[in-house]
N, C-alpha and C positions, 0 to 999 in steps of 0.2 A: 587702460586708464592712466597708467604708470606715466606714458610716453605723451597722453597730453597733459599733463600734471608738467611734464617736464617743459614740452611747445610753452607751456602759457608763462611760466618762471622767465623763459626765454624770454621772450616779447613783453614781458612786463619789464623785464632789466634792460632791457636794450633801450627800450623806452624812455625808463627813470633816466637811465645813461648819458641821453641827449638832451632831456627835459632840462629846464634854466634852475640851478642849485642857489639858495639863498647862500651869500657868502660868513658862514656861520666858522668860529676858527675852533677846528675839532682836534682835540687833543684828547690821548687815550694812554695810560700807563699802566700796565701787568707785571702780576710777578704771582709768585709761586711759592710757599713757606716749604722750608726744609723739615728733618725728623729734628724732635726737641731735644733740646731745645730752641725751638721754633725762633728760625730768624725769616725774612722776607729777601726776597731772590728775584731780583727783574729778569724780564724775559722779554723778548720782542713780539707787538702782538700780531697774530696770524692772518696777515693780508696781504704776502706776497705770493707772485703769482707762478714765480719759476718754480718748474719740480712739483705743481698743483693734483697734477694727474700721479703722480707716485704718492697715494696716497692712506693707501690701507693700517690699519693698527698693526698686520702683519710684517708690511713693508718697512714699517716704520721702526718695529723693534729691533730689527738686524739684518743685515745684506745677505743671510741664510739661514735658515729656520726647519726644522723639520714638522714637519702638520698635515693634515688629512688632504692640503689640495683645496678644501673651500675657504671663501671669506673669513667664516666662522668656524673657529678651529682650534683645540688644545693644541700648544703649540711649544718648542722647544728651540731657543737658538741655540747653530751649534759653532755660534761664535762663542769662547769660553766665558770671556770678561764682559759679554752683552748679555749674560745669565744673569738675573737679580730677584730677589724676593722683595713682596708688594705688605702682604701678610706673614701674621705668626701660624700657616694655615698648610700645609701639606698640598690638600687637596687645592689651591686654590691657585700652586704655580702655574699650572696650565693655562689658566685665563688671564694672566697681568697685562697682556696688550689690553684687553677689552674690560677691565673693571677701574672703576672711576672712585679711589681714596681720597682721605683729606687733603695726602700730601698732590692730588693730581688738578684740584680744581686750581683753575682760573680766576687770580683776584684782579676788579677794576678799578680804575679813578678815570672819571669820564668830564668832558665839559659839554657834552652831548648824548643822551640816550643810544646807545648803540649796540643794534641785533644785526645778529645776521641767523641765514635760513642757506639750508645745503641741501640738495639731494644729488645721487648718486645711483646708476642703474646700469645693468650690465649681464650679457648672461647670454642663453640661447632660449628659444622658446618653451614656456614653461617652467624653465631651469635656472629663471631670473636670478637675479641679488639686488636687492633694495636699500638704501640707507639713507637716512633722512635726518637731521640733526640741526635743531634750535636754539639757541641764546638771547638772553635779553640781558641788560642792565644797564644802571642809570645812577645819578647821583641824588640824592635829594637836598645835599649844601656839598660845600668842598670838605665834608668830612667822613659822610658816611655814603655809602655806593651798596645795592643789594640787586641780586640777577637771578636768573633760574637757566637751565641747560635742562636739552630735551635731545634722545639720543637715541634712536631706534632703525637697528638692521635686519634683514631679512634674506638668508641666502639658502635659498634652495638645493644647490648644488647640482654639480654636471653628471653625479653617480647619485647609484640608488642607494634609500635610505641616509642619505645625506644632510638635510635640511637642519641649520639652526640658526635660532632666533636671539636675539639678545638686547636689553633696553637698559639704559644708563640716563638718573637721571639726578639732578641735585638745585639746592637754593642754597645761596649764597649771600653775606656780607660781608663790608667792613667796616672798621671805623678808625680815623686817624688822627686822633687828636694831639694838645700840646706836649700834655704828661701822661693819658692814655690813651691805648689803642684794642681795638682785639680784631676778630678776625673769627666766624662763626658761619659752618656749613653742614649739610643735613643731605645724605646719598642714598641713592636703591638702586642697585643691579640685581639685574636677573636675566640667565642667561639659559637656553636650553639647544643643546644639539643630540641630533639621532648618532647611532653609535652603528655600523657596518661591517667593522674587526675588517678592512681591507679588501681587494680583492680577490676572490677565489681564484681564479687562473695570473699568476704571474706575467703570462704571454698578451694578456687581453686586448691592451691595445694595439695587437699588430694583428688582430682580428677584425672584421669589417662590421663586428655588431656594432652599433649605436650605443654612447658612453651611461647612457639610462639604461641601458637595458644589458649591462655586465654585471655578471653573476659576483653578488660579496657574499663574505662570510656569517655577517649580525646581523641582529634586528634588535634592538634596542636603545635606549636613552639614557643621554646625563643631563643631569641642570645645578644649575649652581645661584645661590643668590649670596648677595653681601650687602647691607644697610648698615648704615654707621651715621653716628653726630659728632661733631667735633666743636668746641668753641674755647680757642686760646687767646690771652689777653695779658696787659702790661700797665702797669703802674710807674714811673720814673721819675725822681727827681733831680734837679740840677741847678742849674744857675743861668742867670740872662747877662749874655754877653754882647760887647758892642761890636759890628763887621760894620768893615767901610764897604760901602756899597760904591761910589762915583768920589769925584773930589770934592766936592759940596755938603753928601750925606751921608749920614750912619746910623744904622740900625740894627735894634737890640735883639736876639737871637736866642733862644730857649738853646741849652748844651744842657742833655740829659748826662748825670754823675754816676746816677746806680737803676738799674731798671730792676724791676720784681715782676714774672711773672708766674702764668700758671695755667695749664693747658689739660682740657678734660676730654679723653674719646673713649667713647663707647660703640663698638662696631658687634656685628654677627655676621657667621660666615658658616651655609650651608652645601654644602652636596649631596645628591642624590644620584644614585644610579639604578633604574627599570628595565627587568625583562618579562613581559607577559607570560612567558613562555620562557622557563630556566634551559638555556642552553647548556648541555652536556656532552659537544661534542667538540666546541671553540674554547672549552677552559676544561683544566685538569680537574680539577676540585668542583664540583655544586655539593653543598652538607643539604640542602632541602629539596629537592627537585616537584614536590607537590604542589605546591603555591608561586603565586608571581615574586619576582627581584623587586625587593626596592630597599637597597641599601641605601644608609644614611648616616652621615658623618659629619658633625656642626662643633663650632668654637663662638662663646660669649667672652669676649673680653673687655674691660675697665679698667681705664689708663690714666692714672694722674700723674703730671710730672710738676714739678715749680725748683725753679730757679730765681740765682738771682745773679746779675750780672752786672758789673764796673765795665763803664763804657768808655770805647778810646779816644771818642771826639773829645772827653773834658781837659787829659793833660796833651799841653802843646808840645813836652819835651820825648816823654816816654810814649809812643804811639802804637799802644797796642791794648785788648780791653780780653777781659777774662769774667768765665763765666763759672759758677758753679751749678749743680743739680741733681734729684733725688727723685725715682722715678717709683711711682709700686702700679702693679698691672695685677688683677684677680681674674683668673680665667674659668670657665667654666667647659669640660670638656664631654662630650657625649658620642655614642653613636649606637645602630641598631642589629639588633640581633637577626636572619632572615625571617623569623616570625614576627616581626613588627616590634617585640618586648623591648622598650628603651633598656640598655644595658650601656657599662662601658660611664657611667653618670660618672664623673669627678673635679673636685672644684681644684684648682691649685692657685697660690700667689706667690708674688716675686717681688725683689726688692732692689734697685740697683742707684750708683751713687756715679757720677762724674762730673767733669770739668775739661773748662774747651781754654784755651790762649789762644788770642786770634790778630789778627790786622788786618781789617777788609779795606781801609783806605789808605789812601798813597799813590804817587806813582810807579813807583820802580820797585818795591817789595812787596808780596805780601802773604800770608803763612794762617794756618790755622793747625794748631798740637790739640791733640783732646784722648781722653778713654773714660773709661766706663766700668765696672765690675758689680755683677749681684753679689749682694751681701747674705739673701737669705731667697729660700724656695727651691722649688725643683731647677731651675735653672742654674744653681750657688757656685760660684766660681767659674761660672762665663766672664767673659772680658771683651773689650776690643777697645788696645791703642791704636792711634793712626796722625799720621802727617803728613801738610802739603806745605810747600814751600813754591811759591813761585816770583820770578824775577823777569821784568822787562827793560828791553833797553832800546834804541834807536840802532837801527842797518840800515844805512843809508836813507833814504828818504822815509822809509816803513819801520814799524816796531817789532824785532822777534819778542817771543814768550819761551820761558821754559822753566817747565814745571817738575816737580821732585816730591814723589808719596811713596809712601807705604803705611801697611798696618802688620797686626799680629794681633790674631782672634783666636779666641777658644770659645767654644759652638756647643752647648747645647741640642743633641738632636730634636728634632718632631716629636711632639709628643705622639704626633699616628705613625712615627716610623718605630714607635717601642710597642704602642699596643693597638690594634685594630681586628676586626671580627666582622667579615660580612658572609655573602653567601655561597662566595669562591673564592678570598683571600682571608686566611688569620694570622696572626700574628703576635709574637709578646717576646719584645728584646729586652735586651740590654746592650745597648750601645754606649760605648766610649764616646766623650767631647770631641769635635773635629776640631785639630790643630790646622791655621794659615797662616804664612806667612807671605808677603807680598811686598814689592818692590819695584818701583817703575817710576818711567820719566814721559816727557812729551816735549817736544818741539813745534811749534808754530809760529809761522812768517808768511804772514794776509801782504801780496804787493797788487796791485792794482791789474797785472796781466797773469799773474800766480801765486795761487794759496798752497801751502806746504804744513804739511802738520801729521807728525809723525809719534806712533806711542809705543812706550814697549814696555811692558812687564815682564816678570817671573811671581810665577805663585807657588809655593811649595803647600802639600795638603796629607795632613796624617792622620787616619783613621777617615780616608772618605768611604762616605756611606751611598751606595746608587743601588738600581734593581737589576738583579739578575733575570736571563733569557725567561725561568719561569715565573716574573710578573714579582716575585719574593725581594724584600731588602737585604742588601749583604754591607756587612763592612769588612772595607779592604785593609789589612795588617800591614803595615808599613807604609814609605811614604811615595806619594807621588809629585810630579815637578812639571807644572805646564810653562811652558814660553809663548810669546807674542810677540808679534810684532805686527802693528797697522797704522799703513803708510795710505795716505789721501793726497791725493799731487792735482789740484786744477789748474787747467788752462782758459784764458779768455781772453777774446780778443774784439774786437768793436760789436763781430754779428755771432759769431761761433764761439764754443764752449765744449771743452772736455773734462769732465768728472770722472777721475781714478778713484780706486779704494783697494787697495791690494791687503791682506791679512795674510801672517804666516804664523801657524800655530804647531809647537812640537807637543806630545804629551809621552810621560813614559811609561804610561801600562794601559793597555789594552781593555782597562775598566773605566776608562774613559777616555773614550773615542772621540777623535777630533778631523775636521777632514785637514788636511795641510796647507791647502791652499785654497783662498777664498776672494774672488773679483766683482766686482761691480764698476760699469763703465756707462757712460750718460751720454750722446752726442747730440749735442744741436744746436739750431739756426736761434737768434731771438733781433727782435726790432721791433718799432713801432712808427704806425702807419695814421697820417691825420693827426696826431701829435694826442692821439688817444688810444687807440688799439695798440696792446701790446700783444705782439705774437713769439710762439716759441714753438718749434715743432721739431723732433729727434727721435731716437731710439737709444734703449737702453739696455743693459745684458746682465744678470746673475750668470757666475758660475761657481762650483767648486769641484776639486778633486776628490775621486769618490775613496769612497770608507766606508767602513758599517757603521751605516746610521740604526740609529734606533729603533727599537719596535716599541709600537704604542700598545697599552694595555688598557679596553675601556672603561672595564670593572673600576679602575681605581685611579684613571687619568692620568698612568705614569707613564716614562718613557726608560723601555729595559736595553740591555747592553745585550748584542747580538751580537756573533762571529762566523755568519753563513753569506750574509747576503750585504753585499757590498753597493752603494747607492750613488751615484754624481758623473761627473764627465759630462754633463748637459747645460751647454750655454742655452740662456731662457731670453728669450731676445723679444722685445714690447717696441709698437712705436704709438707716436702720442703728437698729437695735436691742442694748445694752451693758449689759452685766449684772454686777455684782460681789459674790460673795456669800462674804465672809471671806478666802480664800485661793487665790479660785478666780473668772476672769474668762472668761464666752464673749459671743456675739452673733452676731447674724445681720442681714446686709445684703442690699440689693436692686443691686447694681451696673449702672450706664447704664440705669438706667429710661426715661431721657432720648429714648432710642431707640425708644421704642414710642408714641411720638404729636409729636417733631421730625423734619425734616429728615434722612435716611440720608448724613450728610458727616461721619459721627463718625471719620474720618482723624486718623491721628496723624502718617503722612506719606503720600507718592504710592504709592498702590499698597497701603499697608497699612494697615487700619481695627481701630478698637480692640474689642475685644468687645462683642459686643449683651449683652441685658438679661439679666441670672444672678441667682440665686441663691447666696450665700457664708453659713459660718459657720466658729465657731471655738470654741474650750474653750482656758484654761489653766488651769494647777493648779499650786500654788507647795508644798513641802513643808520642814518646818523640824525634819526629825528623824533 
C-alpha cells in the first residue's frame, strides 16, 4: 500500500510540476521564539533541496549519537556541547529529537496559503519505517496567520522486538499588530517504543542468521507522552516617527519605547515503562516479581513569566535595549509505586528574577549579557549568567563573524535524580548543585567557493551528576574540564561539493566519556537540467574513534557509564540520490552500504548495532494555494 501511496505522490507532483502556475508573488516569513523572555528569531523556511535525504531527527541532532539502531530511538549525543535539555523532565532527555515544544513550533506570515505533505519509507520487507508529516497555514489579513502540523512515524525496526511508534502534533497562531502581538500554540506527543535490552550474542552479526531473527535480551516497552499550551503576548508603547523613504516621500513609522509582556505554559510530561512478565534475570533488582511492570513517572508544570522591556529601536544614540523579568513555575511531581498505588505525590514552586542587555541591530556589533537567579523554592539559589558578544567585519570581498560567550550556572539537580521508586530502580538523594562554567569562541567566513566556521569551548563541571554501570545516579566529587573543538571547512565549486566536520573532544575523567575524534564528510555532484530539475547525487560517512560508549538502561531511559566494552572505528558510509523539480523534492538512498564489504562492528553502543544496508526514499511536495 505504502509504495503506491508513494507512486501516486509521485505522479501527482510531477504533474503539478509542469502544470501552468498562476503567477501569484509568494512570500513566506518564519521564525522561532526563544526561552523567556520570549523574543522572535527568523529562520529560513524549509524548502531547500540540498542535504534532503539526510534527514532523520536522529541525524539531525548530532554527527554521532548513541541509540538503539532504529529511526525511533532514546537517544544520546556523544557530541558533549550537542547535549541539551528540551524539558524540566529527567525522563524525557531521551526523546528531545522527537518531541515538539513551544519553543520548537514553526511561526508563519504567508501571502499565500502554504502546506506541504512529506512521506518517507525505507526498510526491508516487513521491517519497514514509515513517516509521514503535514502542515498547513495561512493568513487571514496581514496580521494574524494560524496552521496545524501533523506528524507521524512508524519504525518497525531490522531487530527483534524493536518497533516504535511516535505522533507529534500541534495548532498554531499569530498575531502581529502595531502595539500588540502574541503568539499561541497547543501540542500532543506520544511516543512508544519496544524495549529488547540489546543483543544476546555480542558476535551476532558475523553470524549468518537473518537480523529479525537474532536472539535479544527484553521484552518490554516505554512510552512517553508530553502535551503542553502556550500563549505569549505583548503590549508596547512608543512613538510615530518620520523615515524618509525615496526623495519625494516620508512616512510615519510606529518605534515601540517600552514593551510589557507576559507568557503562560502549561505543559505535562509522562513516562511509562511495561513488562508483562517482570524480568529477573536482565536487572539486578525486581521488589514485585508477581504482577506486570508498569512504572510511571510524570511532571505538571505552570509557568508564568512577564517582563518588561525598553527597546533599542527608540534611542538613535545609545543602541542597545534591556529587559527585565520575573518568572514562578508550580510543578507538580508524581510517580508509582509497582503495585500501581500513586506514591511519590508532591507539589513544589519556584521563584526566579532576571535581566537581559542586548543589541540585536546593527551592523558591526552585537552582544546580548543577561542572568537569572531563583529567589525562593526548591530550586533557591540556581543562577545562570551568560554572554555573547559578536563582531563583523569585511575580508576582502566576504564578511568574517566572531563570536565571544560564556556562562556560569549553578544547577539544581532533577527532581527524579534525588527521589524515584519503581519496580528495579529506587532511589532518594541528596545531591549538590552542579557548578559550570563555560567559555568559548567561533569564527566564521561564508566566501562563495568556501565556508569556514570554526568553534571551541572549555567547560569546567563540579559535582557532575551521571549513572553508574548498575543503572544507579552517582555524583562525581570534584571537578571535571571538557574541551572542544569543531571545525566545518566546505568546499564548492560550480558542480561539486565537499562538506567537513571534524570535532575534537578531550574530557578528564573517565565519568564521562567522550570519543576524541568525530568526522562527518558529504561528497557530491549537483546541477540542474531543463532549467528545472535540480539534481544532487553523493555519498556521505559518520565516523568516530572508539570509547566506551554507553549502556542504555530501559527501565528508566538512561544512558550509564561502562568501562568494558569499547564502541567506534566504523566509517558508515550512505549514498543518496536528490531530486528538485519546482515545488516538489524526493530521493532515494542506499543507507550503511558500508556494511556489506567492512568489518560487522557497525555498534552504536554494547549490545546494540545500527541498521544494516537499506534502501530509503522520500517525496515532498510544497503547495501555495
Amino acid at each position: 500500500m505504502k509504495k503506491w501511496l508513494l507512486m501516486l505522490l509521485f505522479s501527482l507532483a510531477v504533474a503539478e510540476s509542469f502544470a501552468q502556475q498562476p503567477k501569484i508573488e509568494k512570500r513566506i516569513k518564519t521564525w522561532h521564539l526563544t526561552e523567556p523572555p520570549v523574543l522572535a528569531d527568523s529562520i529560513a523556511p524549509d524548502t531547500s533541496y540540498i542535504n534532503y535525504p539526510i534527514c532523520s531527527p536522529i541525524d539531525r541532532m548530532s554527527i554521532a549519537n548513541a541509540y538503539n539502531g532504529n529511526l525511533i530511538s532514546p537517544v544520546q549525543s556523544k557530541i558533549y556541547f550537542d547535549r541539551y535539555r528540551k524539558t524540566d523532565f529527567l525522563f524525557a532527555d531521551a526523546y528531545n529529537p522527537f518531541i515538539l515544544t513551544p519553543l520548537d513550533v514553526t511561526y508563519y506570515n504567508t501571502t499565500v496559503p502554504y502546506s506541504n505533505i512529506t512521506y518517507r519509507t525505507g526498510g526491508t520487507t516487513y521491517r519497514e519505517e514509515d513517516w509521514i508529516n503535514f502542515i498547513f497555514t495561512a493568513n487571514a489579513n496581514k496580521k494574524f496567520n494560524a496552521g496545524i502540523t501533523l506528524d507521524y512515524l512508524d519504525a518497525r525496526g531490522e531487530y527483534d522486538n524493536q518497533e516504535a511508534r511516535r505522533f507529534a502534533g500541534s495548532l498554531f497562531g499569530s498575531y502581529n499588530g502595531r502595539s500588540y502581538s502574541a503568539h499561541a500554540a497547543v501540542m500532543l506527543n506520544t511516543l512508544s517504543n519496544f524495549e529488547n535490552g540489546g543483543l544476546a550474542d555480542p558476535d551476532a552479526l558475523n553470524s549468518p542468521v537473518e537480523t529479525e531473527d537474532m536472539a535479544v535480551n527484553l521484552d518490554a516497552m516505554s512510552g512517553y507522552r508530553y502535551i503542553a499550551g502556550f500563549y505569549d503576548h505583548k503590549y508596547s508603547l512608543g512613538i510615530e516617527r518620520e523615515t524618509k523613504i525615496n526623495e519625494d516621500s516620508i512616512a510615519k513609522v510606529f518605534v515601540p519605547v517600552t514593551t510589557f509582556g507576559h507568557t503562560l505554559q502549561i505543559d505535562q510530561a509522562c513516562k511509562r515503562y511495561v513488562e508483562q512478565q517482570p524480568d529477573t534475570n536482565f536487572y539486578d533488582f525486581t521488589y514485585v516479581d508477581s504482577i506486570p511492570v508498569n512504572d510511571t513517572a510524570n511532571v505538571l508544570n505552570i509557568r508564568n513569566t512577564v517582563s518588561v522591556t525598553f527597546e533599542e529601536e527608540f534611542n538613535k544614540w545609545l543602541k542597545f535595549g534591556a529587559t527585565v523579568y520575573a518568572e514562578n513555575e508550580v510543578q507538580r511531581f508524581a510517580y508509582a509505586l509497582p503495585d500501581d498505588t500513586l506514591t511519590g505525590h508532591e507539589w513544589k514552586s519556584n521563584t526566579k528574577v532576571g535581566g537581559v542587555l542586548s543589541k540585536n541591530r546593527g551592523k558591526y556589533v552585537r552582544y546580548a549579557f543577561g542572568g537569572d537567579i531563583y529567589l525562593q523554592g526548591y530550586k533557591l539559589g540556581e543562577f545562570n549568567v551568560h554572554g555573547n558578544l559578536l563582531g563583523e567585519f569585511r575580508l576582502g570581498k566576504d564578511t568574517m563573524a566572531i563570536t565571544a560567550s560564556a556562562y556560569v550556572r549553578n544547577e539544581e539537580p532533577d527532581y527524579f535524580l534525588q527521589h524515584y521508586t519503581s519496580n528495579h530502580f529506587r532511589w532518594d538523594n541528596d545531591f549538590r548543585k552542579t557548578y559550570k562554567t563555560y567559555i568559548g569562541g567561533r569564527l566564521q567566513y561564508p566566501t562563495r567557493f568556501i565556508q569556514a566556521d570554526l568553534k571551541v569551548g572549555v567547560e569546567n563541571v563540579t559535582n557532575y551528576i551521571y549513572f553508574g554501570s548498575d543503572g544507579m545516579p552517582v555524583q562525581h566529587d570534584g571537578n571535571i574540564q571538557v574541551i572542544a573543538a569543531d571545525m566545518k571547512l566546505n568546499f564548492r565549486t560550480r558542480h561539486f561539493a565537499l562538506e567537513n566536520n571534524v570535532i575534537y573532544q578531550y574530557t578528564s575523567s573517565d565519568v564521562l566519556p567522550l570519543p576524541m575524534v568525530s568526522l562527518y564528510h558529504n561528497l557530491y555532484y549537483y546541477d540542474k537540467y531543463f532549467k528545472v530539475l535540480s539534481v544532487q547525487f553523493g555519498v556521505d560517512m559518520s565516523y568516530h574513534t572508539a570509547y566506551y560508549a554507553p549502556l542504555y538502561m530501559p527501565a528508566t531511559g538512561q544512558f550509564c557509564v561502562q568501562n568494558e566494552t569499547k564502541v567506534g572505528n566504523y566509517p558508515l558510509l550512505s549514498a543518496y540520490l536528490n531530486f528538485h523539480l519546482k515545488q516538489v523534492r524526493f530521493f532515494v538512498s542506499y543507507y550503511n552500504f558500508s556494511s556489506l564489504f567492512l568489518s560487522k562492528t557497525y555498534y552504536s553502543m554494547p549490545g546494540y548495532p545500527l541498521n544494516p544496508a537499506i534502501f530509503k526514499m522520500g517525496v515532498s511536495w510544497n503547495f501555495y494555494n
